[in-house]
PQR file of N, CA, C, O and H, with PARSE charges and radii, in Angstrom:
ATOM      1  N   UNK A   1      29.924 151.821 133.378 -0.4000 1.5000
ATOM      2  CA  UNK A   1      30.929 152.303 132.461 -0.0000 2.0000
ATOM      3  C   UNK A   1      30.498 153.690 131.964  0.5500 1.7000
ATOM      4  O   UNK A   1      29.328 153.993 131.731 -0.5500 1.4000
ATOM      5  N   UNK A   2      31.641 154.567 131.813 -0.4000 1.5000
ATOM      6  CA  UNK A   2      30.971 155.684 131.415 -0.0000 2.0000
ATOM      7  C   UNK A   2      32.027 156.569 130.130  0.5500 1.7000
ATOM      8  O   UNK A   2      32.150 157.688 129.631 -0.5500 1.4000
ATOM      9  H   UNK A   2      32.592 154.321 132.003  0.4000 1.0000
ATOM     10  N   UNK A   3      32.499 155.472 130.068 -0.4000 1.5000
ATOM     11  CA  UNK A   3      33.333 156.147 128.728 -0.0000 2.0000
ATOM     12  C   UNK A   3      32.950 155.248 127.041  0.5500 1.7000
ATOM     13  O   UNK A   3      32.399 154.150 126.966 -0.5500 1.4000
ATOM     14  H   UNK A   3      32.399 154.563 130.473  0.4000 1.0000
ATOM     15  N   UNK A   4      33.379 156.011 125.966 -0.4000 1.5000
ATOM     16  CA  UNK A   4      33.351 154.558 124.962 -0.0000 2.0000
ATOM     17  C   UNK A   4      34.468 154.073 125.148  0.5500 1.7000
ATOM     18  O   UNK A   4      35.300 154.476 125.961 -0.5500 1.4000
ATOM     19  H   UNK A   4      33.827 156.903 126.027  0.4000 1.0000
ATOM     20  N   UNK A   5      34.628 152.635 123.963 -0.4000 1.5000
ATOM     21  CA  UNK A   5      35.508 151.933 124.300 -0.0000 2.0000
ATOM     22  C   UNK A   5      35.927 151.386 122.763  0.5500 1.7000
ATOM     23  O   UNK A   5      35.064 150.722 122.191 -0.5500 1.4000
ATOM     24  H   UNK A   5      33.952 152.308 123.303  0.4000 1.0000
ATOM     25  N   UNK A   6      37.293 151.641 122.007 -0.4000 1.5000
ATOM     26  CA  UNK A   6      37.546 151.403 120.610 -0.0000 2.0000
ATOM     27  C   UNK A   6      37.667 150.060 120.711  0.5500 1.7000
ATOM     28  O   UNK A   6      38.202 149.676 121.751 -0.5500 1.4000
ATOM     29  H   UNK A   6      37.994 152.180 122.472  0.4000 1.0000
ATOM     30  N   UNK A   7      37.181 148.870 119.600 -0.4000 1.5000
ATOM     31  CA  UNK A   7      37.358 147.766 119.341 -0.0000 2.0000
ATOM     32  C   UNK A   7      37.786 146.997 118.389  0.5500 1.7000
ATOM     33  O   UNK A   7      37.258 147.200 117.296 -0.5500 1.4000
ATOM     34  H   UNK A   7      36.746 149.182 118.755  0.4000 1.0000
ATOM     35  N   UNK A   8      38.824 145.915 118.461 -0.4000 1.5000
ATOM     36  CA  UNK A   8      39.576 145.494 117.167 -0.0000 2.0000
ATOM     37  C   UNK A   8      38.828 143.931 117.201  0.5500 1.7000
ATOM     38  O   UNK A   8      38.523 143.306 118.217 -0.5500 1.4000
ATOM     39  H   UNK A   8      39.254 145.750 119.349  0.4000 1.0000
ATOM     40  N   UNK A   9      38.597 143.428 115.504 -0.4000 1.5000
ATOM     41  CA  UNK A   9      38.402 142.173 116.057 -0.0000 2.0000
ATOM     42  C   UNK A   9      38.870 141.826 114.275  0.5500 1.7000
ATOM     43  O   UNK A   9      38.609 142.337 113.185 -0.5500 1.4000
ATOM     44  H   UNK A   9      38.844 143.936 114.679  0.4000 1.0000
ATOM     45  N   UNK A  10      39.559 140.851 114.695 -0.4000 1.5000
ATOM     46  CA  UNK A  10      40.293 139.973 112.987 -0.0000 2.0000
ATOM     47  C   UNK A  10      39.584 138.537 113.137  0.5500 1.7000
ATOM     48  O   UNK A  10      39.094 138.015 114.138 -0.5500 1.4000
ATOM     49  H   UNK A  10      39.770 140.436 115.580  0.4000 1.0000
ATOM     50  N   UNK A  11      39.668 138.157 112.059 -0.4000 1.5000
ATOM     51  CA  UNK A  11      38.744 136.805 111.328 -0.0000 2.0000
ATOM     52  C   UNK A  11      40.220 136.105 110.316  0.5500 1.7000
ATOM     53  O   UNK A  11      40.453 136.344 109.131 -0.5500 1.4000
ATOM     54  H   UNK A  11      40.066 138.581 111.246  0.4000 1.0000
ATOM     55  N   UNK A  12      40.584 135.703 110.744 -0.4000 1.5000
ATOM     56  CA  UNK A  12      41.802 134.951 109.961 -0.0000 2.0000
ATOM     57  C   UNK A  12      41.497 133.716 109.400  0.5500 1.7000
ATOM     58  O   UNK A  12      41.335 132.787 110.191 -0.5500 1.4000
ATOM     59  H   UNK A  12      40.395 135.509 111.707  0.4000 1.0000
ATOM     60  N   UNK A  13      41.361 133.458 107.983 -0.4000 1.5000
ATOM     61  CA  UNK A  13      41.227 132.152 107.392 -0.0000 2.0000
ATOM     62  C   UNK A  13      42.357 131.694 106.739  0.5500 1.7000
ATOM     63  O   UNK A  13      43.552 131.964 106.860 -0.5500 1.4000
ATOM     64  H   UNK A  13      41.493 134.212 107.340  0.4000 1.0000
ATOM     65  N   UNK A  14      41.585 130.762 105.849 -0.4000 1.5000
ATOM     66  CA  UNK A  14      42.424 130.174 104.805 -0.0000 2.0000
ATOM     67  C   UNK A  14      42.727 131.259 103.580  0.5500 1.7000
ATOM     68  O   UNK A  14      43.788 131.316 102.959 -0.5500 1.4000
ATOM     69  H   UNK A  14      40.614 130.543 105.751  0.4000 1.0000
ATOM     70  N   UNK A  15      41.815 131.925 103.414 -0.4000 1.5000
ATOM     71  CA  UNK A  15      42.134 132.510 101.960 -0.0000 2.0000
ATOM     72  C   UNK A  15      42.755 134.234 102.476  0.5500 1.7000
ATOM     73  O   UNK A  15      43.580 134.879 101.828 -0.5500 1.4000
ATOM     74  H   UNK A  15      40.953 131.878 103.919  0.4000 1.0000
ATOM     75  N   UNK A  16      42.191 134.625 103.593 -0.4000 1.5000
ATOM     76  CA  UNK A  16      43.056 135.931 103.890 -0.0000 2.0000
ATOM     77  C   UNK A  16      41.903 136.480 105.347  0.5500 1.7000
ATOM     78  O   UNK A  16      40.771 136.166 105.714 -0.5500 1.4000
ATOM     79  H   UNK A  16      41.520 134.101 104.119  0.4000 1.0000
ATOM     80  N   UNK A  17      43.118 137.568 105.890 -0.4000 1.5000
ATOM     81  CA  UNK A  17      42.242 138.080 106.511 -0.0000 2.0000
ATOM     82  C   UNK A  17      41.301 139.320 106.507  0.5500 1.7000
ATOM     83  O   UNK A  17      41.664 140.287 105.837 -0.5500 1.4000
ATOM     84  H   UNK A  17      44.038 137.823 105.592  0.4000 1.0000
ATOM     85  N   UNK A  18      40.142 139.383 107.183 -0.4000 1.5000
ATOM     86  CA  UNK A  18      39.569 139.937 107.272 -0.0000 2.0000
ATOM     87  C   UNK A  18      38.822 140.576 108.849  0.5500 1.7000
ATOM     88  O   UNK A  18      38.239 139.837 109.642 -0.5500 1.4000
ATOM     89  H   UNK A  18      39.848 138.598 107.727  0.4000 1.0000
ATOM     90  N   UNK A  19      39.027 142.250 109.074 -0.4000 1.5000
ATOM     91  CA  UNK A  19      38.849 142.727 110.261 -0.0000 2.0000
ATOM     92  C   UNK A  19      37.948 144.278 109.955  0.5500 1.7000
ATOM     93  O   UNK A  19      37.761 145.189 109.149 -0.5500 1.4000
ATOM     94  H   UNK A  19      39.501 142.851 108.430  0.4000 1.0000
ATOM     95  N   UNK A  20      37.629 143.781 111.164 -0.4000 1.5000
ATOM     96  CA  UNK A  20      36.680 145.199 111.818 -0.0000 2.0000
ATOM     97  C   UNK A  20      36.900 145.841 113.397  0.5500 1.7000
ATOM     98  O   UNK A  20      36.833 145.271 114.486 -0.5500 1.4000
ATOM     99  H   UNK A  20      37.781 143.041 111.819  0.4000 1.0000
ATOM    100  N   UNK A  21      37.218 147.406 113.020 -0.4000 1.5000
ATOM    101  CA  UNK A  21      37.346 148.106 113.963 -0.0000 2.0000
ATOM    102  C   UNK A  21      36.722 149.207 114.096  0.5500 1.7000
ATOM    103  O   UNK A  21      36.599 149.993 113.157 -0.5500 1.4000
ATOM    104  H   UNK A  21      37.272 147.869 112.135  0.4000 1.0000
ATOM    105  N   UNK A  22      36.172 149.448 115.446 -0.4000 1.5000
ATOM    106  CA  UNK A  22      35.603 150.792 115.577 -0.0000 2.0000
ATOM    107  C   UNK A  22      35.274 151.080 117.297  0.5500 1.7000
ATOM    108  O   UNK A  22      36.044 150.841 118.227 -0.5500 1.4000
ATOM    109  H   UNK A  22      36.273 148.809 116.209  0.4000 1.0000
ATOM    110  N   UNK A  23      33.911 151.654 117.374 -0.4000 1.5000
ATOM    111  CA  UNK A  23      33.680 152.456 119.115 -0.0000 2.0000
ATOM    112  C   UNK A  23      32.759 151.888 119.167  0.5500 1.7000
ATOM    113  O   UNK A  23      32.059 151.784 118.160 -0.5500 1.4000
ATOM    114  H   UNK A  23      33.285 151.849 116.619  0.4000 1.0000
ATOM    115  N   UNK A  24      32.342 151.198 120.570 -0.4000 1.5000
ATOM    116  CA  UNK A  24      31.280 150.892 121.106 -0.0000 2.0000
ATOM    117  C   UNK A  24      30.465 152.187 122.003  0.5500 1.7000
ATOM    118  O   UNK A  24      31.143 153.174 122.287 -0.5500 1.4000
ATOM    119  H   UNK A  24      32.911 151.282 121.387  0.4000 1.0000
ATOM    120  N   UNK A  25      29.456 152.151 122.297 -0.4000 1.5000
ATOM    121  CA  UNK A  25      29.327 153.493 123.455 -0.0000 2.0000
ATOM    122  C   UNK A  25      29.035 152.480 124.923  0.5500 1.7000
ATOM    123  O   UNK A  25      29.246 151.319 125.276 -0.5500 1.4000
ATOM    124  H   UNK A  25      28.906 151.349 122.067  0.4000 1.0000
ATOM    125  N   UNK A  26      28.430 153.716 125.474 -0.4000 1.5000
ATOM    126  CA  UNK A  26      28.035 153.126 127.057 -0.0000 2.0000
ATOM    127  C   UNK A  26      26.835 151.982 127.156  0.5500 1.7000
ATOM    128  O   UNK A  26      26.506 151.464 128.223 -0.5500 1.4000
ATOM    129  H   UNK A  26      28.258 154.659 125.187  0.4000 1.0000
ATOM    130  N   UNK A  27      26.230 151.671 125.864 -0.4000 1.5000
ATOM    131  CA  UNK A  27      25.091 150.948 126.101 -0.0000 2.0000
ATOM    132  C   UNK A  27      25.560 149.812 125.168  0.5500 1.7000
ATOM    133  O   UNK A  27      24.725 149.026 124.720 -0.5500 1.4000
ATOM    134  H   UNK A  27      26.498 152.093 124.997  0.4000 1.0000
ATOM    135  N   UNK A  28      26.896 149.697 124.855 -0.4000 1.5000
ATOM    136  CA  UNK A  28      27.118 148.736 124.066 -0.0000 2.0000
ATOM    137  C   UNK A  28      26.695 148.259 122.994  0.5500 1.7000
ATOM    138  O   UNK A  28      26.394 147.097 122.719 -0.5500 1.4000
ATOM    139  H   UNK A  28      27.574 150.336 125.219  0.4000 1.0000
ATOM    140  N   UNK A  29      26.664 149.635 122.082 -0.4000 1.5000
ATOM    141  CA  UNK A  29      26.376 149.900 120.898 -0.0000 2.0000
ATOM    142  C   UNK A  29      27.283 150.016 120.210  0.5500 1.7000
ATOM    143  O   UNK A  29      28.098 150.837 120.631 -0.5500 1.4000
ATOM    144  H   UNK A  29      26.909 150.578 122.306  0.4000 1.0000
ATOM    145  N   UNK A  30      27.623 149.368 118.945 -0.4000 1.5000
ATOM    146  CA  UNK A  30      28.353 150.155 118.120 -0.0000 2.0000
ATOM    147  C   UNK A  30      28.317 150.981 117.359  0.5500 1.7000
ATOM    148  O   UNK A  30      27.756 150.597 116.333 -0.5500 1.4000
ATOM    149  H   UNK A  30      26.960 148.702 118.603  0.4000 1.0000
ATOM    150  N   UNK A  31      28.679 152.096 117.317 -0.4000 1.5000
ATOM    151  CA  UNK A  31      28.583 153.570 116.334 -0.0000 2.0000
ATOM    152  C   UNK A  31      29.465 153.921 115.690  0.5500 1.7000
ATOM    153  O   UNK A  31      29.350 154.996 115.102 -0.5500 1.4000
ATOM    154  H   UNK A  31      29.134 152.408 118.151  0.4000 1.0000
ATOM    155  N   UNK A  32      30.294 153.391 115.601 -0.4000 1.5000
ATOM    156  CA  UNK A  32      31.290 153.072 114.275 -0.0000 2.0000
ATOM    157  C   UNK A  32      32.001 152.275 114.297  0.5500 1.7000
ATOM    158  O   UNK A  32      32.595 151.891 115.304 -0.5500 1.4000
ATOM    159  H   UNK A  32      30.387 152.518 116.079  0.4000 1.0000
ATOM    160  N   UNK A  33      32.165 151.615 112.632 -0.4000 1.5000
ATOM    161  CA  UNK A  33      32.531 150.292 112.580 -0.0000 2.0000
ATOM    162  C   UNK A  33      33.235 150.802 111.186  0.5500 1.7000
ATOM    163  O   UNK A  33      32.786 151.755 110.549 -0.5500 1.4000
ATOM    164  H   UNK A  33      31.683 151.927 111.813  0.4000 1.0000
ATOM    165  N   UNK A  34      34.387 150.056 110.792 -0.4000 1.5000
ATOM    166  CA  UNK A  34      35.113 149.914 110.063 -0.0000 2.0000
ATOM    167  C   UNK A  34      35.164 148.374 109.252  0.5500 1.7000
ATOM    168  O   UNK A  34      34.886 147.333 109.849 -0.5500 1.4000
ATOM    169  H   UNK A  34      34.751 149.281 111.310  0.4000 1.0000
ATOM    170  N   UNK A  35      35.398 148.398 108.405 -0.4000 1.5000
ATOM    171  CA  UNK A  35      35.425 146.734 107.984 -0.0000 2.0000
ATOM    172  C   UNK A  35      36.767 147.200 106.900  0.5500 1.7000
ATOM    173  O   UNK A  35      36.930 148.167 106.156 -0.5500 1.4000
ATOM    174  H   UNK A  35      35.623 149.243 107.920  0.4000 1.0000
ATOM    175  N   UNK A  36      37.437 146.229 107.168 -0.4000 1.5000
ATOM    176  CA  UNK A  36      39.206 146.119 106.309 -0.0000 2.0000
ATOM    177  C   UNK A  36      38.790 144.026 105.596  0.5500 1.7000
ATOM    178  O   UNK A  36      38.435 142.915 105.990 -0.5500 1.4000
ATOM    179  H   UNK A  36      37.305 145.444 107.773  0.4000 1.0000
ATOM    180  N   UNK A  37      39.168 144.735 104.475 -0.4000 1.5000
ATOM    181  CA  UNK A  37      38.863 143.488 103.714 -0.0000 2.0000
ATOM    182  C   UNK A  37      40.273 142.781 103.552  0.5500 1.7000
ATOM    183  O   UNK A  37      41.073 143.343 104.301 -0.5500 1.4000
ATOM    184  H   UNK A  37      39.457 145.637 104.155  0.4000 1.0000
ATOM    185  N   UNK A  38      40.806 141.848 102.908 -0.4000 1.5000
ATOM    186  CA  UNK A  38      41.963 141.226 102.719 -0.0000 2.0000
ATOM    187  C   UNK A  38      43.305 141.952 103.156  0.5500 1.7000
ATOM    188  O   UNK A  38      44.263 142.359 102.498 -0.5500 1.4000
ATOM    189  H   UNK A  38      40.157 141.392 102.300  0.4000 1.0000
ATOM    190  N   UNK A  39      42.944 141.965 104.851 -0.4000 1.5000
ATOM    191  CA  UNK A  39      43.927 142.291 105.573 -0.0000 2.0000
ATOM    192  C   UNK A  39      45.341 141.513 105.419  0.5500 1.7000
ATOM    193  O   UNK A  39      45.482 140.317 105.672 -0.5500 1.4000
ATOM    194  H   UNK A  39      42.166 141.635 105.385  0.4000 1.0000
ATOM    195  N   UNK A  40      46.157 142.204 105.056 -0.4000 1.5000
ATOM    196  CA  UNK A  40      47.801 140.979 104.871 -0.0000 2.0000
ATOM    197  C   UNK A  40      48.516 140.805 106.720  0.5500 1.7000
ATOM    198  O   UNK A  40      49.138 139.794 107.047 -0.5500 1.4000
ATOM    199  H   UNK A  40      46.042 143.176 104.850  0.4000 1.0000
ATOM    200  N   UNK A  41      48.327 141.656 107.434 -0.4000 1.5000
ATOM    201  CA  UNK A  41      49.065 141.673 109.055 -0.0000 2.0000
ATOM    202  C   UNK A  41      47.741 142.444 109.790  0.5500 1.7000
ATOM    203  O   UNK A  41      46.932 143.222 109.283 -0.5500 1.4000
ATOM    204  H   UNK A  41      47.821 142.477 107.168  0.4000 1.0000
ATOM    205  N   UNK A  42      47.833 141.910 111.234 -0.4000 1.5000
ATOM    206  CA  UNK A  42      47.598 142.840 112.223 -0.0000 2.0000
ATOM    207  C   UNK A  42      47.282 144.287 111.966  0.5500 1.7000
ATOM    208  O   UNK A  42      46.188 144.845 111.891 -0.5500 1.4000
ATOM    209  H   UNK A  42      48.490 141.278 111.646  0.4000 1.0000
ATOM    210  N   UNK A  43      48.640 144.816 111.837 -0.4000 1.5000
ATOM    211  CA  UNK A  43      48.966 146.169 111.566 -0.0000 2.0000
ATOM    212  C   UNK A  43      48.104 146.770 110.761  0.5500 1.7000
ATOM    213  O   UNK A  43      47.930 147.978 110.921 -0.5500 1.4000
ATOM    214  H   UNK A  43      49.530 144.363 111.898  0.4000 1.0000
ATOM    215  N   UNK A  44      47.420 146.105 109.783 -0.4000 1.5000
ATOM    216  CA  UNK A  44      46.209 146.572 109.054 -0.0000 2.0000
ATOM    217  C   UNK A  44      45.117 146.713 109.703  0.5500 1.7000
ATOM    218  O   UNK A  44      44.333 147.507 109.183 -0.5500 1.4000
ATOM    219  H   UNK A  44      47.562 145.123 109.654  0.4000 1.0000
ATOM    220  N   UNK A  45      44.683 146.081 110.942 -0.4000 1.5000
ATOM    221  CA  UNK A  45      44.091 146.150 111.585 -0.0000 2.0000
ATOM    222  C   UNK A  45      43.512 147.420 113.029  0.5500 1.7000
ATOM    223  O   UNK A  45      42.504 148.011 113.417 -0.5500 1.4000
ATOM    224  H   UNK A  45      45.320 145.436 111.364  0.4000 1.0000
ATOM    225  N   UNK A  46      44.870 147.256 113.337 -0.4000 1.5000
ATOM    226  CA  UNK A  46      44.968 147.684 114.628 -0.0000 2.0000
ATOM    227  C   UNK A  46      45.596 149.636 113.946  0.5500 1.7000
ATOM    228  O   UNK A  46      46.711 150.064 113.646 -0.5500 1.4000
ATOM    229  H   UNK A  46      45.688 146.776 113.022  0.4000 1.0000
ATOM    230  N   UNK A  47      44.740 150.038 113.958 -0.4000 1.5000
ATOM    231  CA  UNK A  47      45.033 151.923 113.429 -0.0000 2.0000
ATOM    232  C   UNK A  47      44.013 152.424 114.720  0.5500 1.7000
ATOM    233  O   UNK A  47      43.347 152.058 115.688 -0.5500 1.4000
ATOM    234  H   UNK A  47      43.835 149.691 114.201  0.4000 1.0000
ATOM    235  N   UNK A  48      44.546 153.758 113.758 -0.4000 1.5000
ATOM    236  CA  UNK A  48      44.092 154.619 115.033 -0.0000 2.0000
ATOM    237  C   UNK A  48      42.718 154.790 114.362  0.5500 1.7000
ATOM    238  O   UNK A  48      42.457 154.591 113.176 -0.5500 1.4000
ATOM    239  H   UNK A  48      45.088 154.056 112.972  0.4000 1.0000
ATOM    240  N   UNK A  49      41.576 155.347 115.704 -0.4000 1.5000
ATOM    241  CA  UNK A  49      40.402 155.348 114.950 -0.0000 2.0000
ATOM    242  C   UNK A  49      40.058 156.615 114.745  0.5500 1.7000
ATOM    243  O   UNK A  49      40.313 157.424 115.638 -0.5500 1.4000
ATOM    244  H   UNK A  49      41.788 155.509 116.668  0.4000 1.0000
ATOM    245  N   UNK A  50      39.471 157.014 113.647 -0.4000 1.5000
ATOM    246  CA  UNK A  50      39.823 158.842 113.940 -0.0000 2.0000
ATOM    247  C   UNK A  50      38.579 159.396 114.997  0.5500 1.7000
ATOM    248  O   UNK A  50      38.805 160.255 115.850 -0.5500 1.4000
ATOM    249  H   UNK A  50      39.264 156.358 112.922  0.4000 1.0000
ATOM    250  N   UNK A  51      37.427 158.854 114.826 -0.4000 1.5000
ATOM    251  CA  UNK A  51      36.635 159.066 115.332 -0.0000 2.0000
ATOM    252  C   UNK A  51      36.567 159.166 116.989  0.5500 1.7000
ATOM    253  O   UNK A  51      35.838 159.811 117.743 -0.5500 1.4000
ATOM    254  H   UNK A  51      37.244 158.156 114.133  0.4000 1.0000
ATOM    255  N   UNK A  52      37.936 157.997 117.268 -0.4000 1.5000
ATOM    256  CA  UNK A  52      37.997 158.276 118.654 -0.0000 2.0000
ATOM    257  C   UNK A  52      38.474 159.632 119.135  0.5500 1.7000
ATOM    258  O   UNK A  52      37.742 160.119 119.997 -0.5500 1.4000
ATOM    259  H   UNK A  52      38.528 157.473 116.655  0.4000 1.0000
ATOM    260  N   UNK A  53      39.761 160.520 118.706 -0.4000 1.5000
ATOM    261  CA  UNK A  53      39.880 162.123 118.842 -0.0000 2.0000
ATOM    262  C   UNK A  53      38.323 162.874 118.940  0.5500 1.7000
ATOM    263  O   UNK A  53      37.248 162.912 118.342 -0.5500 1.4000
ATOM    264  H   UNK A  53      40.355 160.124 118.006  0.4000 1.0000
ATOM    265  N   UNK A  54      39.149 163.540 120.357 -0.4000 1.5000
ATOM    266  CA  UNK A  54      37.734 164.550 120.430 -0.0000 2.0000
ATOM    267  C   UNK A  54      37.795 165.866 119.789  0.5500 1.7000
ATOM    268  O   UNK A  54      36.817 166.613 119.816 -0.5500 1.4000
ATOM    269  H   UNK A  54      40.023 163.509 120.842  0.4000 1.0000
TER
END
């Protein structure tokens, strides 16, 4: 692999959700991470990442 790769991942419970998004690199690292606390939809989730723009 030779590109990064942006990643969404949601945690949906009982009391609300909660998600993290950001870039992995080529060694499958993450180098930025976002954490969204009492997400109400998806859509809270899933944004653009700025970090991904070059």
């Amino acid at each position: 692999m030779t590109k990064r790769l942006v990643f969404f991942n949601d945690n949906t419970g009982s009391v609300g959700m909660v998600g993290e998004y950001g870039i992995i690199d080529t060694k499958g690292n993450v180098v930025v991470s976002h954490k969204v606390e009492d997400a109400k939809q998806l859509a809270d989730l899933i944004v653009n990442v700025q970090e991904e723009k070059k």
